[in-house]
N, C-alpha and C positions, 0 to 999 in steps of 0.2 A: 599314416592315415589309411585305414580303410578305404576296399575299393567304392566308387560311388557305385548305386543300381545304375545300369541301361535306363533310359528313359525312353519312351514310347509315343507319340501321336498317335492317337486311335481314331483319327479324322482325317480327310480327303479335302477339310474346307483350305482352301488357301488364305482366308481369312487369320482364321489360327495359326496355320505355319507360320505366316508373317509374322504373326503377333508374337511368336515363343521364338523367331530369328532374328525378330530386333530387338527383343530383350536379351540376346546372349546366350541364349539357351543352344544344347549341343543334344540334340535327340533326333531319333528316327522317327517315318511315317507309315503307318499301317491302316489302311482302313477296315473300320468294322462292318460285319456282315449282318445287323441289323437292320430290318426294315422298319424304319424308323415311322413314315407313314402309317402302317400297319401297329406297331405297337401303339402308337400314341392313338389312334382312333380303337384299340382295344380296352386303354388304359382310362380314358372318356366315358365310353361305354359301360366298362365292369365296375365301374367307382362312381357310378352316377354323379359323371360329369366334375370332376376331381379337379381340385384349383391348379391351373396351368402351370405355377410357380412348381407343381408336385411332378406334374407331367414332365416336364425338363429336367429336373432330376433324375427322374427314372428313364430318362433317356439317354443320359450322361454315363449314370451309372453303366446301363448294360450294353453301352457302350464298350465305356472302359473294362466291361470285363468278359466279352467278348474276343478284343482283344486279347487279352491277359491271361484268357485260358489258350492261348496257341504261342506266349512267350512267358514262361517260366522266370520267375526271378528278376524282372524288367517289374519298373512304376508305370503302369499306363495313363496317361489323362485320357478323359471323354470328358465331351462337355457339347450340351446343344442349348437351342433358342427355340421359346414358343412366345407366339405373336399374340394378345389376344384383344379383341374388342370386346369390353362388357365381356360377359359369357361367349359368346363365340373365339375361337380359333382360326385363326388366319393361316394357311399352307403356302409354302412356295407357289410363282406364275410357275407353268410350265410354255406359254407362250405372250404376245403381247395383247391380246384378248380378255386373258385370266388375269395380267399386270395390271389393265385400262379398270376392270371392275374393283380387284382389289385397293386400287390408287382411289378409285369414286366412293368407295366404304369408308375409307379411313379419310378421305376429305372433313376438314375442321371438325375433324371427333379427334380424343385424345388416349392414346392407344398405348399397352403395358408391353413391354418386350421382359423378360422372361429369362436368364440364362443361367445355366449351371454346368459344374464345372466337378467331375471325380477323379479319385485316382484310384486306383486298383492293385493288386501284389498277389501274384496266383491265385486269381481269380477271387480274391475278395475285397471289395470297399472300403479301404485304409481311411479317407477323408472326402466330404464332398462338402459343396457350398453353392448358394443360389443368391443371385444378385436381380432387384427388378429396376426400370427405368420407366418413365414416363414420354414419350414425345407423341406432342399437339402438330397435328397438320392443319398450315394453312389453308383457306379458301380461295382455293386456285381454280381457275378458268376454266372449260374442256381446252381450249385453245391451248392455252397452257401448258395443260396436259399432253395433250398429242406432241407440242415439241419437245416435252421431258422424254417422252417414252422414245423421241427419233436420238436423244442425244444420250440415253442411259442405254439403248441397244441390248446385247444380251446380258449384262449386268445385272437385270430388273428379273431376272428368271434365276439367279443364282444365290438371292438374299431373300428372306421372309421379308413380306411388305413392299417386296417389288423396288428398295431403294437400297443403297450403299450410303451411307451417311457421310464417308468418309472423301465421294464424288460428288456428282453434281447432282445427288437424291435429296445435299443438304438444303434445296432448294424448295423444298417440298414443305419445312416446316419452320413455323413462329416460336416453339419453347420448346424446351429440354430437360428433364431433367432426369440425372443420371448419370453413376459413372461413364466416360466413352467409351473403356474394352466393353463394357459389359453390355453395350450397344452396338458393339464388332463384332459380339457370339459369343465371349469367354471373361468370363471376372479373371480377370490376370494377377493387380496387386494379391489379391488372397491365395491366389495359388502359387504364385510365387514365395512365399511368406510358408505356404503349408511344403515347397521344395526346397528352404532353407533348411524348416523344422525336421526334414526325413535326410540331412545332410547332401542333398542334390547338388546344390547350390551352398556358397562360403556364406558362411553369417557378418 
């Protein structure tokens, strides 16, 4: 058998690690040096307002190839999440100020999460894929609110939309739908499926 390629994370989220160490998966982490804020609001801008399902792609990608031009011969994944209500774009809180508003916007509206998911091979985009989800937030109280944001702490600053779905953010919402990685950052079954097909992984 053939050696398998090096496999790469070209992400920082611990989200993803997790997600690609408890599937089994045997790969390194690299973070890439894109400023992801910056390109996505250039990417808005130049494309007169460009469907966010496109913008996480192309976020993915130059991710992954970011990475990929500093490791020769390695599969990189990139893969990122764009939040969007209606036409607007939702960012990361950077504190719990930016969380409280964000939490108040997406109160009983029903919001598109966005994720995509590349791989890369010296520096060019071998396979990518985009997966979207839907979740409805309840009509939750301020009161409410204020004790989600004492009990989610700094959590709420480290996931678009201020919740982890996977804690106590599930409490935030009445419906669903949508795969679950792909509402943890990363279409997983597809990419795993696309690490079988590049012999990463045993068929």
């Amino acid at each position: 058998m053939p050696d398998r390629l090096p496999l790469i994370l070209g992400s920082g989220s611990p989200a993803r690690r997790q997600m690609l160490k408890d599937a089994g998966l045997s790969f390194a982490v690299e973070s890439s040096r894109v400023d992801e804020a910056k390109l996505a609001d250039a990417l808005s801008r130049h494309t007169a307002c460009a469907p966010a399902a496109d913008i996480a792609e192309a976020l993915a990608e130059a991710k992954a190839i970011d990475v990929s031009s500093r490791n020769a011969h390695a599969l990189v994944i990139g893969s990122d999440q764009v939040l969007a209500l209606g036409d607007a774009l939702v960012t990361k809180a950077e504190r719990r100020d930016d969380a409280r508003r964000t939490l108040k916007a997406l109160r009983g509206q029903t919001h598109a999460l966005h994720s995509a998911v590349a791989l890369a091979k010296d520096s060019v985009i071998v396979w990518q894929h985009v997966e979207t989800a839907h979740l409805t937030m309840r009509d939750f109280s301020d009161t409410w609110l204020e004790g989600y944001l004492d009990m989610a702490g700094e959590a709420m600053t480290r996931c678009v939309g201020a919740y982890q779905l996977e804690g106590v953010g599930i409490q935030l919402f009445e419906k669903i739908e949508g795969d679950y990685f792909t509402i943890l950052g990363m279409p997983l079954l597809p990419l795993l499926q696309a690490l079988r097909e590049r012999g990463v992984l045993d068929t």
